[in-house]
N, C-alpha and C positions, 0 to 999 in steps of 0.2 A: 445562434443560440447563446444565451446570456443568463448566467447565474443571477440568482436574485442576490440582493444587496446581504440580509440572511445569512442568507445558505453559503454565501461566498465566503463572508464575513468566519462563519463555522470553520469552514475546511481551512482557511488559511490561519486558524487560531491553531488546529488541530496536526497543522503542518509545523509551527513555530514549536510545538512541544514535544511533539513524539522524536525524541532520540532516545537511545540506549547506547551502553558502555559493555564493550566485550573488557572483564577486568584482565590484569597481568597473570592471572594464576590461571586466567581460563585456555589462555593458547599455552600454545604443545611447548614453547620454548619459557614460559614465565617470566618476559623479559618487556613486554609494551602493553599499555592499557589504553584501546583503540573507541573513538564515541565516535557514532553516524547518525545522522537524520532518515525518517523514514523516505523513499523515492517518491517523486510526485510523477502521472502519467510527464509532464514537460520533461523532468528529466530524464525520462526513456526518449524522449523524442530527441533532445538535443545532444547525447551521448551515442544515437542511432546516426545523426549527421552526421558526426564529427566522425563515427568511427573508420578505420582503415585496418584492413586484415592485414597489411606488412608490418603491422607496428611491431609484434611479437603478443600481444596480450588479447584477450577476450571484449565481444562486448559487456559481460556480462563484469569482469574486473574492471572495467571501466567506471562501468554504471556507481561500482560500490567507492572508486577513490574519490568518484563524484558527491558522495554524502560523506566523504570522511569529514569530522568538523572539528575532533579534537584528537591528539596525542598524547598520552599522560598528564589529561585534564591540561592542556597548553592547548589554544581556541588557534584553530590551521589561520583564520582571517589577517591576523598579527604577525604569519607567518610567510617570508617568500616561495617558500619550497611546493612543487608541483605534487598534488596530492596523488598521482601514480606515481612519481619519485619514493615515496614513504615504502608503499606496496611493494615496489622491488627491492626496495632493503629491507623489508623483511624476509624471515627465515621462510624456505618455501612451505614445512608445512602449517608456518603461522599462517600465511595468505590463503593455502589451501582452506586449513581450518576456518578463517574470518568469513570467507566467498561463501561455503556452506551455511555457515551462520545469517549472513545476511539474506541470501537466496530464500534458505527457507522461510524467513521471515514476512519477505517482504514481495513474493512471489510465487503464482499461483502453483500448486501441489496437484498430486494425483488424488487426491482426497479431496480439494476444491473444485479441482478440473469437473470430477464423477458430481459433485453437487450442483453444480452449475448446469453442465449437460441435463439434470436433471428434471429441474424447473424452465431450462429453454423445451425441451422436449412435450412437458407438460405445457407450457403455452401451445407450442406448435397444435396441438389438439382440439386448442379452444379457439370457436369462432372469432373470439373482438377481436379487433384491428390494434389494438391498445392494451401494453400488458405492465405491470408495477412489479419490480424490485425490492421488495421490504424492506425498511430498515434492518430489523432482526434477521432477515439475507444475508445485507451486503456485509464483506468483511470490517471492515471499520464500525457498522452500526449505528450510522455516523448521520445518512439519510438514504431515503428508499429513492428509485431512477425508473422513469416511467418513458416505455417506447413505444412507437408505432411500426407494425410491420411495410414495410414499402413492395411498390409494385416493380417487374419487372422494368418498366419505362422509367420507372425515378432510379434505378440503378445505372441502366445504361443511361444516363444522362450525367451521371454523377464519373461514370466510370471516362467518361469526356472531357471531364474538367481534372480528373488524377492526374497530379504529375510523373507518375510513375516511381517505380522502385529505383528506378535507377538518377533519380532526379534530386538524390540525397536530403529526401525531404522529410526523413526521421516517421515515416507512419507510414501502414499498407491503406492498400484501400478496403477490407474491411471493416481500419480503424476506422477509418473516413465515413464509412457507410453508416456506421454504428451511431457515431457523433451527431448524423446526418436524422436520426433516426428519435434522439431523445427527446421529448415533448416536456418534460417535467422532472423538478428533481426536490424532492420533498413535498410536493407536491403543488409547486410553484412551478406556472408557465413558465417554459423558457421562451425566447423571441426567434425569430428567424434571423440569418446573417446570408454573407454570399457564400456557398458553397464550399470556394475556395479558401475560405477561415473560418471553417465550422469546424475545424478540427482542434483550433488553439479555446476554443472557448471549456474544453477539457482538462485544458492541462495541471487547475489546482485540485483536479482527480489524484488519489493515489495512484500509487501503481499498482497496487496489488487491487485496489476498489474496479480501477479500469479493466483490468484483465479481468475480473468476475464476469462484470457487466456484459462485457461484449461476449464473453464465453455465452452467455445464457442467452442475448442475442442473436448473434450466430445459432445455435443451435432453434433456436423458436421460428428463426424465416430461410435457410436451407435446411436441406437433404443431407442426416447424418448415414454413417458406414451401413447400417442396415438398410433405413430408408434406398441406399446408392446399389447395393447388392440383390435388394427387391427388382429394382428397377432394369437392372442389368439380366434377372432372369425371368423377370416377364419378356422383356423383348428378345431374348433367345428361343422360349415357348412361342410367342406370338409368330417368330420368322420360321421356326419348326411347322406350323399349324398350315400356315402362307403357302410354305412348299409343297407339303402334302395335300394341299387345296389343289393347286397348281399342276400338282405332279397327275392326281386323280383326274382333275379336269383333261389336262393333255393326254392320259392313259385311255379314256372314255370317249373324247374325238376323234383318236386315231382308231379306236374301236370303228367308230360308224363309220369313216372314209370307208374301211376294209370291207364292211358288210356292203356296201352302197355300188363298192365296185366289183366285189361278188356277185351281187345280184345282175349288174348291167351287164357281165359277162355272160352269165346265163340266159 
């Protein structure tokens, strides 16, 4: 899958300009004034690589020292210093304060989660094989993402070629599925690719556009919490039903042996 020339051209314009500046007066200490770029889905993937739980920090502080871009209007590029190096020297609850800032920004909320579940729930209902993302949907606003729902054989197929979580390859297979999944974006065909790089052709996705996305697909081609809790007690009534079939049937033949050898004793 291949962005058109376009729509590329868009998002990577819309990538070059979305920073914001947490000012000096806005953290708790009033001492550093912090600029970051918005995250693009790549940079969840390639801070998802690299990350290691002994380091001491989060993926999540990771992600954010990976967009730091400037320090008191000083551009980090000009600079040696390792942009988690900054994060630890600051005061803890400047970095507490900055992580919340950036998070809620730049990453999906309980209030986007519930909108998303919304409109995948709502496809899931409708017949087409083929469902659109609105512009005026997605968070950016930026362009609408059009999927197709897949069969169970094009998952297990796919689920064959995953390298697995543990293969440090910065994505689930969800993502993978998801990616695997999108037919158009603005309403430009995308192309097919192999499989196994269907997932980078995402990546001048935001992060926060990406998580909608797949939230909304995800929820349009499985089984959410209720859907799963239906399901779990139909098949406890169904296996209720079974026995009492069962139990009645066996209740009812041992009737007749009894009567059969009553009679032949007589």
């Amino acid at each position: 899958m291949v962005f058109s020339e376009i729509v590329k051209e868009d998002i990577l314009t819309l990538k070059a300009m979305k920073k914001f500046t947490l000012p000096a007066d806005k953290l708790p200490s009033c001492q550093v004034a912090l600029t970051f770029r918005e995250p693009m889905f790549q940079d969840r993937r390639e801070v998802t690589r690299r990350f290691s739980p002994n380091q001491g920090y989060s993926l999540d502080e990771l992600l954010v020292s990976t967009c730091l871009v400037a320090v008191n209007g000083q551009e980090l590029s000009a600079q040696p210093q390792d942009p988690m190096d900054i994060l630890r020297e600051l005061p803890q609850a400047d970095e507490q304060y900055v992580l919340l800032v950036f998070l809620s920004m730049f990453t999906l909320d309980e209030e986007l989660s519930e909108v998303a579940r919304q409109i995948g729930t709502k496809f899931k209902l409708v017949l087409e094989q083929q469902h659109t993302i609105t512009r005026d949907q997605m968070p950016s606003k930026s362009y609408s993402v059009t999927f197709r729902k897949l069969t169970s054989g094009e998952r297990m197929k796919l689920e064959r070629r995953y390298p697995g979580s543990d293969s440090n390859c910065g994505y689930s297979f969800d993502e993978m599925l998801f990616a695997y999944s999108v037919t158009a974006i603005d309403g430009n065909p995308v192309e097919a690719v192999n499989p196994k790089d269907v997932i980078s052709t995402l990546d001048d996705w935001t992060h926060l556009d990406f998580q909608f996305a797949s939230t909304v697909f995800l929820n349009a081609v499985t089984v959410d919490r209720d859907d799963a809790n239906e399901a779990k007690q139909l098949g406890k009534s169904l296996r209720q039903e079974m026995e009492a079939t069962f139990s009645g049937s066996g209740k009812s033949a041992s009737s007749s042996r009894k009567k059969v050898g009553s009679t032949a004793g007589e």
